[in-house]
C-alpha positions as a Python dict, from the first residue, in 0.01 Angstrom:
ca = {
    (1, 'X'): (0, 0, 0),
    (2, 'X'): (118, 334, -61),
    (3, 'X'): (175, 553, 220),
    (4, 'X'): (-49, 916, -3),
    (5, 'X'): (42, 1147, 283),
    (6, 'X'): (387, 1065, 318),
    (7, 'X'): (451, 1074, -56),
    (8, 'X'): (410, 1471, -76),
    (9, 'X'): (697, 1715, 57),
    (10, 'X'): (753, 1963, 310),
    (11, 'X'): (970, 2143, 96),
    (12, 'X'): (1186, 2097, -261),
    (13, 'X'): (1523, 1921, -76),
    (14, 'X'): (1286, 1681, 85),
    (15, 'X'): (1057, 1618, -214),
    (16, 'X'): (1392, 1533, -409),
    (17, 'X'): (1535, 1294, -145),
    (18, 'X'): (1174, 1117, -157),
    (19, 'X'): (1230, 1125, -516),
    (20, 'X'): (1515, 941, -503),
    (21, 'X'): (1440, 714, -279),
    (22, 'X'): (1135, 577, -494),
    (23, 'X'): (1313, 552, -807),
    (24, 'X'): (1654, 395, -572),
    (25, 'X'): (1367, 152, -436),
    (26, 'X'): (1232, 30, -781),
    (27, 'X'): (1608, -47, -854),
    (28, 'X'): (1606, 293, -1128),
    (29, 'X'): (1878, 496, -1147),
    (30, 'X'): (1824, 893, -1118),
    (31, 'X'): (1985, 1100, -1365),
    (32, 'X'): (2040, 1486, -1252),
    (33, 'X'): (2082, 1773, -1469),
    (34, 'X'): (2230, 1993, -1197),
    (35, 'X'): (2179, 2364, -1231),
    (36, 'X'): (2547, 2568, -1307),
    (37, 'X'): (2468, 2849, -1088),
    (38, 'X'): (2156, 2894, -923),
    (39, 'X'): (2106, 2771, -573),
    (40, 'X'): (1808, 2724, -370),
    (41, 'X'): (1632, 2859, -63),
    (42, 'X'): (1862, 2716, 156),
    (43, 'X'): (2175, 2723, -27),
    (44, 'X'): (2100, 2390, -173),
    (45, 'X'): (2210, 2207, -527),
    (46, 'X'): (1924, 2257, -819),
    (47, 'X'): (1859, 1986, -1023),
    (48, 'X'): (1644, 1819, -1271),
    (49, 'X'): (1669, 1450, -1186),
    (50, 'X'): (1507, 1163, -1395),
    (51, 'X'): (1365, 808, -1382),
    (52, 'X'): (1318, 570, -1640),
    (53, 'X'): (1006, 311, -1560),
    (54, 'X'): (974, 12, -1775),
    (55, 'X'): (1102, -141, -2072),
    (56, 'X'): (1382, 104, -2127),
    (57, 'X'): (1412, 20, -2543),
    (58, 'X'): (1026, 87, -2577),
    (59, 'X'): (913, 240, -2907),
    (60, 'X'): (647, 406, -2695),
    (61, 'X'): (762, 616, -2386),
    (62, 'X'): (507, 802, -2127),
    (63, 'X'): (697, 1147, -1976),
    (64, 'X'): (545, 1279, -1655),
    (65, 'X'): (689, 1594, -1514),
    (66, 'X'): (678, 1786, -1203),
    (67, 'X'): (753, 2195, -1103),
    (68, 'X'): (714, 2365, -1466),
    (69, 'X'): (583, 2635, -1217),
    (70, 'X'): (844, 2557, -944),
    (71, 'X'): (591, 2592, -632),
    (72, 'X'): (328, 2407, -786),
    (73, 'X'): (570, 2086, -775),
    (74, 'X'): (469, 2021, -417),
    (75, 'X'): (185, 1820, -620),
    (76, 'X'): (338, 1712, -889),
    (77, 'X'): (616, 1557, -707),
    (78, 'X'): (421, 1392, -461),
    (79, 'X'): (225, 1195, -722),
    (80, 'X'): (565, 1077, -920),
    (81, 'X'): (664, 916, -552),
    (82, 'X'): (377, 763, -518),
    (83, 'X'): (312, 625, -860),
    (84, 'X'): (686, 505, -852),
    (85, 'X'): (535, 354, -472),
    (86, 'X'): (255, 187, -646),
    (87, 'X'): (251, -176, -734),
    (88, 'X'): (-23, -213, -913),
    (89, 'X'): (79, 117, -1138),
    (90, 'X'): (475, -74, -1172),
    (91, 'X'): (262, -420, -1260),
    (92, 'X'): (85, -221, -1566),
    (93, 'X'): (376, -57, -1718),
    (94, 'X'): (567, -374, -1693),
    (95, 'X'): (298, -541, -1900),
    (96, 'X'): (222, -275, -2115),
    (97, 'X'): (563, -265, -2277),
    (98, 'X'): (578, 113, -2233),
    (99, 'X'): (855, 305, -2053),
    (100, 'X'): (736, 588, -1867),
    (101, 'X'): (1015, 845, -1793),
    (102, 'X'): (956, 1056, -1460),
    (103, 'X'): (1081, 1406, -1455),
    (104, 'X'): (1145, 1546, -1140),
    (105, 'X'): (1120, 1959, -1074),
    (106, 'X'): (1203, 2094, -1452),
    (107, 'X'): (1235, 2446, -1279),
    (108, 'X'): (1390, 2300, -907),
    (109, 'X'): (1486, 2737, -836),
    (110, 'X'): (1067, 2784, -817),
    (111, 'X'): (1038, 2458, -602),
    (112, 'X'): (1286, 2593, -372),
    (113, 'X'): (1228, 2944, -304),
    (114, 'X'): (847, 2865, -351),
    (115, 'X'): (841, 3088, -679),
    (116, 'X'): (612, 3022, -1030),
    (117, 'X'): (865, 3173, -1185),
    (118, 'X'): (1254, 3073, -1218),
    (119, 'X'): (1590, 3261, -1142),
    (120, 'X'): (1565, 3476, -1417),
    (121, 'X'): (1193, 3568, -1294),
    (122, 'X'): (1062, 3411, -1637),
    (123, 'X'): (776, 3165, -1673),
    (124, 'X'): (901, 2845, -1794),
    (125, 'X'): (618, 2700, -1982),
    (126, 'X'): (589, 3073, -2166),
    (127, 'X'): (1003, 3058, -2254),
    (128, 'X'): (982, 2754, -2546),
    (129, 'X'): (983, 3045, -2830),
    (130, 'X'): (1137, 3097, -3162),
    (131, 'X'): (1403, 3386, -2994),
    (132, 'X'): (1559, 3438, -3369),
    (133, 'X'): (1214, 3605, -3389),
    (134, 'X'): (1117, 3931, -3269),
    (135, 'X'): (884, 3913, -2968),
    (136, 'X'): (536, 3964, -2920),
    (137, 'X'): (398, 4252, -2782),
    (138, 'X'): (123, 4253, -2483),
    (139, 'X'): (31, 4598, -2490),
    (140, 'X'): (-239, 4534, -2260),
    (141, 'X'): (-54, 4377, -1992),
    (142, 'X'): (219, 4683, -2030),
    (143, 'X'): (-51, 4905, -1939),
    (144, 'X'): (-166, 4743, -1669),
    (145, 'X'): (188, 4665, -1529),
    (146, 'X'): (254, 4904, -1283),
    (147, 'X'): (-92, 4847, -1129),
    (148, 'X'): (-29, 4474, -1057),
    (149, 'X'): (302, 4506, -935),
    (150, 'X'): (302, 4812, -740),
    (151, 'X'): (552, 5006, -535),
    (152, 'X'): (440, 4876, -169),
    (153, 'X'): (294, 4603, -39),
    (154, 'X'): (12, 4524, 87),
    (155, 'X'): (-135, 4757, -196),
    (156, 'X'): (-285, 5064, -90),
    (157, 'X'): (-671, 5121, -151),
    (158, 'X'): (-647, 5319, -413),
    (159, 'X'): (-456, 4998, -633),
    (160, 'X'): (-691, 4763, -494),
    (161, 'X'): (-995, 4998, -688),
    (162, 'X'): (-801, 5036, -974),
    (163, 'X'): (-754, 4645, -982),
    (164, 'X'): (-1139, 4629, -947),
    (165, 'X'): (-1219, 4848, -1206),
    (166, 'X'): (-983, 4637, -1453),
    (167, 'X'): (-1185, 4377, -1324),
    (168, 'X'): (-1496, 4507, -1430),
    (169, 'X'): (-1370, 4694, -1753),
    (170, 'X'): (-1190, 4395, -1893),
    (171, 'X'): (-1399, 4125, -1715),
    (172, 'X'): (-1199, 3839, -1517),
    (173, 'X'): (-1168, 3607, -1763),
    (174, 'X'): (-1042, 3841, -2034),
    (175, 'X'): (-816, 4040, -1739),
    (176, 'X'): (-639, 3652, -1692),
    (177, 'X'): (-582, 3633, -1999),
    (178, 'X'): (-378, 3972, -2070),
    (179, 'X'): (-185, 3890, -1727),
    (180, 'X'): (-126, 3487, -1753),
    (181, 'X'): (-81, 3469, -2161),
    (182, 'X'): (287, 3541, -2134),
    (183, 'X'): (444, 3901, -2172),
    (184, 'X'): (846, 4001, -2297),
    (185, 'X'): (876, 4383, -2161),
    (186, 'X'): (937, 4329, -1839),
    (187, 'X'): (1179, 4151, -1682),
    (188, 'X'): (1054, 4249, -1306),
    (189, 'X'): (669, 4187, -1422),
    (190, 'X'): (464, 3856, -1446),
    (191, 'X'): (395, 3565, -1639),
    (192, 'X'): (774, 3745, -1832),
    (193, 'X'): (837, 3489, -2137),
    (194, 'X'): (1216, 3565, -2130),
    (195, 'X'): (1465, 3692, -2401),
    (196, 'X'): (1680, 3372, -2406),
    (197, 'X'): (1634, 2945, -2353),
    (198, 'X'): (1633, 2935, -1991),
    (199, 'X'): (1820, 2641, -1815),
    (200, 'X'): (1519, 2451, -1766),
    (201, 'X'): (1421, 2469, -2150),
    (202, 'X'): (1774, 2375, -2248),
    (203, 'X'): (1808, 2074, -2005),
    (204, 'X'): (1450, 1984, -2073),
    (205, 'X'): (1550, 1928, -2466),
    (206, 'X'): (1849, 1772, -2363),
    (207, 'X'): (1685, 1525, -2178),
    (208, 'X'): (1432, 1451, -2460),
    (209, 'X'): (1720, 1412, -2701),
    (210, 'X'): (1852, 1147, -2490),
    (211, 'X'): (1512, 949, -2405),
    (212, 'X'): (1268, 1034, -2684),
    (213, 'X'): (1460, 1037, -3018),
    (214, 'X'): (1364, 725, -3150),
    (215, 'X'): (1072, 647, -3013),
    (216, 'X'): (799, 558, -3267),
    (217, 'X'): (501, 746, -2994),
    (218, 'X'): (570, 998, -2706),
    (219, 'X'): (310, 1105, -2504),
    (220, 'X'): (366, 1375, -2193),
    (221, 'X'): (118, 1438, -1893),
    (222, 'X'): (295, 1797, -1745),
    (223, 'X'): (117, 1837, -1374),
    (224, 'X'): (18, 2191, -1268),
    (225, 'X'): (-172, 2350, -958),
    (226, 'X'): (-323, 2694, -935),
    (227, 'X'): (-680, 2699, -1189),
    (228, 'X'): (-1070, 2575, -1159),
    (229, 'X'): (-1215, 2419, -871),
    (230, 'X'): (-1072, 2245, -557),
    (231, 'X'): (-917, 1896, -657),
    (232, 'X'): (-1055, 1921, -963),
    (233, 'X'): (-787, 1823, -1247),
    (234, 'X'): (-864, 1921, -1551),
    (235, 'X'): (-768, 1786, -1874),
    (236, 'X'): (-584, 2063, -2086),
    (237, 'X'): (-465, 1932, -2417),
    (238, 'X'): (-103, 2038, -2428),
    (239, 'X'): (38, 2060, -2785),
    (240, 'X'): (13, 2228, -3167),
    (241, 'X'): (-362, 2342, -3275),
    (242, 'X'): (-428, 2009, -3479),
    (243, 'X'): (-774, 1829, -3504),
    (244, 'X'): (-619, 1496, -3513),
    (245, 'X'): (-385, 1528, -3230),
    (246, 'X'): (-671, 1689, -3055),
    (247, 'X'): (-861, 1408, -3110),
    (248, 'X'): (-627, 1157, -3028),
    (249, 'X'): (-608, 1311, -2678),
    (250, 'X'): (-955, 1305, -2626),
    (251, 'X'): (-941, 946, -2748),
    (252, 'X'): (-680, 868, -2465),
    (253, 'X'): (-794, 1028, -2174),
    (254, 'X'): (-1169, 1138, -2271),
    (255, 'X'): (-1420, 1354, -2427),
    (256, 'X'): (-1376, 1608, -2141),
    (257, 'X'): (-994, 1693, -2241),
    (258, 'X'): (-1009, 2105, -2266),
    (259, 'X'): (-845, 2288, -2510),
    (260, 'X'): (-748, 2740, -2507),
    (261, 'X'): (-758, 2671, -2859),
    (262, 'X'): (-1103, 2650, -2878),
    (263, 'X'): (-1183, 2816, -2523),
    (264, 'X'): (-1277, 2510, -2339),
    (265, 'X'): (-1015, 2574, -2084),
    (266, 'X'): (-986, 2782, -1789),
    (267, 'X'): (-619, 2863, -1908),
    (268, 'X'): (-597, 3093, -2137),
    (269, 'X'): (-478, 3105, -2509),
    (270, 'X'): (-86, 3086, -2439),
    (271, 'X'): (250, 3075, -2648),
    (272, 'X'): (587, 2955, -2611),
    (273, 'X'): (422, 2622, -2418),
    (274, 'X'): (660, 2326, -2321),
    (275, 'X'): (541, 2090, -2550),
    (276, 'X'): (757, 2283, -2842),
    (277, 'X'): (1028, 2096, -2660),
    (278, 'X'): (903, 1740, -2727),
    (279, 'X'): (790, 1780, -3103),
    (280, 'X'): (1142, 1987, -3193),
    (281, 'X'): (1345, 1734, -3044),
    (282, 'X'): (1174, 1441, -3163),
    (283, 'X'): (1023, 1507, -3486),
    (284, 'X'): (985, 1163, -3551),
    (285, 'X'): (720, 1025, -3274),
    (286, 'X'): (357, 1078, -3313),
    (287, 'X'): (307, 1308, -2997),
    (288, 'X'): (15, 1329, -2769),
    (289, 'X'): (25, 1530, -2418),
    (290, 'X'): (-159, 1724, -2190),
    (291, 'X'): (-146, 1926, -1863),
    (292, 'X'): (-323, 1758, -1526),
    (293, 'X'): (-437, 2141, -1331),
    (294, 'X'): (-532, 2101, -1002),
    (295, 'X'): (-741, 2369, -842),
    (296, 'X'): (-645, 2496, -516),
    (297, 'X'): (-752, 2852, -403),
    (298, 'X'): (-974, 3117, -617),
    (299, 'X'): (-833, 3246, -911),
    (300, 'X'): (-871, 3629, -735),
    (301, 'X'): (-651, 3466, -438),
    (302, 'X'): (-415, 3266, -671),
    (303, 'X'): (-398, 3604, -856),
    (304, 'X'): (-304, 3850, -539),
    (305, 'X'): (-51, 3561, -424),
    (306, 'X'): (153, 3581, -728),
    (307, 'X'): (125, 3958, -735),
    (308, 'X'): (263, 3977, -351),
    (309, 'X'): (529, 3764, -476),
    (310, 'X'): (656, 3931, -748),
    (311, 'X'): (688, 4238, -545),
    (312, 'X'): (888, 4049, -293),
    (313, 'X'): (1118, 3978, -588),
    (314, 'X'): (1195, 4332, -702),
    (315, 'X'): (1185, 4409, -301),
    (316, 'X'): (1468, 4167, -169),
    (317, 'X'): (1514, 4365, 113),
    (318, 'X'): (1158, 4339, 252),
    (319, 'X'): (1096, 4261, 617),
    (320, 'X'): (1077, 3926, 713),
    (321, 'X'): (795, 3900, 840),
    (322, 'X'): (657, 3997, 546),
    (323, 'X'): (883, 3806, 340),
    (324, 'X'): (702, 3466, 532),
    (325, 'X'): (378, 3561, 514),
    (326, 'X'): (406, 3616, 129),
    (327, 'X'): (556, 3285, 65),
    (328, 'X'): (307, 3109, 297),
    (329, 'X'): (82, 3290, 76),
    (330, 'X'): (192, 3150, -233),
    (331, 'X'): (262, 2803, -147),
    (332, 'X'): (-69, 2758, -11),
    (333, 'X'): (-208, 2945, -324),
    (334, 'X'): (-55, 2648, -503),
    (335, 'X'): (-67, 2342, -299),
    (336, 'X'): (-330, 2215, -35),
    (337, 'X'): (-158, 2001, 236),
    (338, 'X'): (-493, 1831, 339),
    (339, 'X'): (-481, 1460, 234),
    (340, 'X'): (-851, 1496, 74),
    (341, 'X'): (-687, 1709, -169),
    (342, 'X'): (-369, 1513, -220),
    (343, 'X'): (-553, 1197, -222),
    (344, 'X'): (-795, 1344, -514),
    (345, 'X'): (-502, 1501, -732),
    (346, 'X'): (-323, 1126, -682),
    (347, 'X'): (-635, 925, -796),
    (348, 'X'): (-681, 1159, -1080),
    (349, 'X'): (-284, 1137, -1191),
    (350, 'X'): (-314, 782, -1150),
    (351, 'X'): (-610, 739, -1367),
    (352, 'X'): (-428, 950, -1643),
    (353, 'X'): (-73, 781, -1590),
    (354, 'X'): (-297, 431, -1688),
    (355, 'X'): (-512, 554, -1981),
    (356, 'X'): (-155, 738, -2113),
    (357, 'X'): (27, 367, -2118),
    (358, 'X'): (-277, 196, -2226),
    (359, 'X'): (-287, 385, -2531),
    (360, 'X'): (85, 413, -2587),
    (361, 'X'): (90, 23, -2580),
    (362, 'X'): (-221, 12, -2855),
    (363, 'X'): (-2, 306, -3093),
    (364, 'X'): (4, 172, -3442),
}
C-alpha cells in the first residue's frame, strides 16, 4: 500500500530525497541535470533528476513531469513518488511494454524558493519560443503593469480599486488572460516569457534528445496546480492546434480533455508552451500530451498571491515577516496540504498515468 500522505513534501530538498528514494527503491537509477549556478532557498544544489520506468528500449515512452511552475511541484512531485510507490501502477507498465520516464522539478529554483517563476523571474512554460524572432507585444498587460506590481505592499486602496475596475472593464476572464498569456517587456513583471532558452528549456531538450529520439510514440502528462475548482484536475490538451492530435487526446484520456484553442479551458490562449520541446526534439514520434491542473484557491486569491510575490522579488530587502507571510501565501495558493486534496489530485494522476500507457501500448 502506498503511504499518499507521506509521498508529498515539506519542501523541494525533501521532495527530491523522496524522489530518489522511490526511483533507488524500484532499482532505477536517477539521472540529474544539476543547475550551473543557481542555488536554492537554503543554499541547496538545483537539479532536474530523472527516472526511467519500464522497458527502457520501448518504441512508446510516457513522460510525466513535475515543477514547470516551481511551487506548484509540491503536487506534482508527490504523485511521481507515489506512482513510482505503487505496485499495481509498476505491474501495468511492466505489462504494457511502455517506458514511462519521470521528470522530477524541470524548474527545481521555483520549487525551492516557492516561486512560479525561475531565477531569471521568467515563466518556464511561456520561454519555449522561436528567440531568432522578434517578440510579441502585450500591450495590454504593459498598461496594466505598474498596477499589478506596485511600489508597496500590501497595496494601498487606491490599487486595490483600480484592480477592481480592470476587473470590471476587462472582465476576469479576459483580465487573466492579458496577465497569464505570457508578456516580454518586463523583466521584473509577471507571467515574463524571457529573451533567451532558460536552463530549464535547455536541459528539458536535452533530456528529450537522450530518451525520446527514436521512439515511434511519445506522449507527456505535465502536472500543474493553481486553476478551476478544488481537486478538480482538468484535462488541458497540451500541444500544436491540430484536429487529429486533438482528437487523439480526447481518445486517450476522454471527451472532457479542454483545449485554449477552442476556449474550453480555464487557461488561457498561451505561447511559447513546453510541449515545443518534445515535437522539436523528436520530430519523428507521433506526440500526444496534456497538462493535469489542479485547483487549489480562487483564481482572485491565486492572482493576489503571485502579485505579492513578485513584489517580494523586485523588493529583496523586505521585512521578514513579510517576506514569510508572502511565501506562505503563495505556497498555499498552489498546494493544499490536506490529504482529501492530495488523495484526489493522486487518484486523478493515477487514472491519467494508466489511460496514457494503455494507449501508448495500442499506438500503431
Amino acid at each position: 500500500m502506498v503511504d499518499l500522505h507521506a509521498a508529498f513534501a515539506a519542501d523541494y530538498g525533501e521532495a527530491r530525497d523522496k524522489f530518489t528514494a522511490a526511483a533507488g527503491a524500484r532499482s532505477l537509477s536517477v539521472e540529474r541535470y544539476e543547475h550551473p549556478t543557481a542555488r536554492g532557498a537554503r543554499g541547496e544544489a538545483l537539479s532536474m533528476d530523472v527516472a526511467l520506468l519500464g522497458n527502457t528500449d520501448a518504441p512508446a515512452m510516457l513522460l510525466v513531469t513535475s515543477a514547470m511552475h516551481g511551487v506548484e511541484g509540491f503536487a506534482g512531485s508527490g504523485c511521481q513518488v507515489a506512482l513510482l510507490q505503487d505496485d499495481s501502477v509498476r505491474a501495468a507498465i511492466a505489462e504494457s511494454g511502455v517506458a514511462v520516464l519521470f521528470c522530477h522539478a524541470v524548474n527545481p529554483y521555483g520549487f525551492s524558493h516557492l516561486r512560479r517563476a525561475n531565477e531569471d523571474n521568467v515563466d518556464v512554460n511561456r520561454n519555449f519560443r522561436d528567440f531568432s524572432q522578434p517578440l510579441a507585444r502585450n500591450d495590454a498587460y504593459a498598461s496594466l503593469h505598474a498596477m499589478l506590481v506596485p511600489d508597496e505592499w500590501p497595496p494601498g486602496s487606491s490599487n486595490t480599486e483600480a484592480l477592481k475596475a480592470s476587473a470590471a472593464r476587462y472582465g476576469l476572464a479576459r483580465l487573466q488572460a492579458i496577465i497569464t498569456s505570457g508578456q516580454s517587456e518586463f523583466p521584473d513583471g509577471l507571467f515574463y516569457t524571457g529573451r533567451a532558452p532558460t536552463w530549464s528549456n535547455v536541459a528539458l531538450r536535452e533530456m528529450l534528445a537522450r530518451h525520446g529520439q527514436g521512439r515511434r510514440a511519445l506522449g507527456w502528462i505535465d502536472i500543474h496546480t493553481g486553476l478551476g475548482p478544488w481537486g478538480h484536475g482538468e484535462k488541458i490538451y497540451n500541444g500544436p492546434d491540430e484536429q487529429a492530435t486533438i482528437a487523439r487526446a480526447k481518445a486517450w484520456y476522454g471527451i472532457d480533455v479542454t483545449t485554449f484553442y477552442d476556449g474550453t479551458s480555464t487557461s488561457a490562449a498561451l505561447t511559447g508552451v513546453a510541449y515545443h520541446a518534445a515535437v522539436e526534439t523528436c520530430p519523428a514520434a507521433r506526440f500526444t500530451g496534456i497538462g493535469l491542473e489542479f485547483g487549489t484557491r480562487p483564481l482572485t486569491e491565486t492572482l493576489q498571491a503571485l502579485r505579492g510575490e513578485q513584489w517580494l522579488t523586485n523588493h529583496p530587502s523586505a521585512p521578514e515577516a513579510l517576506r514569510l507571510a508572502i511565501k506562505r501565501q503563495m505556497r498555499d495558493a498552489f498546494f493544499d496540504e490536506s490529504i482529501a486534496w492530495q488523495a484526489l489530485v493522486y487518484g486523478q494522476t493515477r487514472v491519467a498515468v494508466l489511460q496514457g500507457v494503455r494507449a501508448l501500448a495500442q499506438e500503431p
